[in-house]
N, C-alpha and C positions, 0 to 999 in steps of 0.2 A: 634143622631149623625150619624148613616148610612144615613138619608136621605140627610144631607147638603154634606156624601164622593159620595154619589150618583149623586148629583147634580154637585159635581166637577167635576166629570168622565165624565156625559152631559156636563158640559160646554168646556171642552177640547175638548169631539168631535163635538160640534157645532162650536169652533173657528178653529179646523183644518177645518172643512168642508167649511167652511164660506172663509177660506182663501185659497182653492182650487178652491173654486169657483169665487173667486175676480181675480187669477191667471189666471183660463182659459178664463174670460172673457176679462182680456189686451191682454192676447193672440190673443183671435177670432179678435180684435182692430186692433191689432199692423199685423193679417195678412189682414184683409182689407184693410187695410192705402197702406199695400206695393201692393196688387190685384190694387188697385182702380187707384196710380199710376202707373204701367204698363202698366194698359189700357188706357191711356189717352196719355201715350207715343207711344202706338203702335196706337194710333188714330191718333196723329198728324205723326206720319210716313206714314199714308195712309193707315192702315187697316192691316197692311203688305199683301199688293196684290202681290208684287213682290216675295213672297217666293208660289204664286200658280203657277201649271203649268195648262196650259189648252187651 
């Protein structure tokens, strides 16, 4: 019987781990998505050249 409360204990910290991990990765997602569009608005702006001085 200790092995199957043993096994519950692994399974709970494999399902939090698993779902921290499913978490950071829409995160690392959701912040490229927002990176990949900025840059392509600061591209069609022109690079933003206008904010160098030189």
């Amino acid at each position: 019987m200790s092995l199957s409360r043993a096994f519950g204990v692994m399974g709970i910290l494999y399902a939090v781990f698993m779902t921290a991990v499913a978490v950071r990765g829409v995160y690392v997602l959701v912040r490229a998505i927002i990176f990949l569009r900025l840059a392509k608005a600061e591209l069609k702006r022109g690079s933003g050249s206008e904010g160098r001085s030189g």
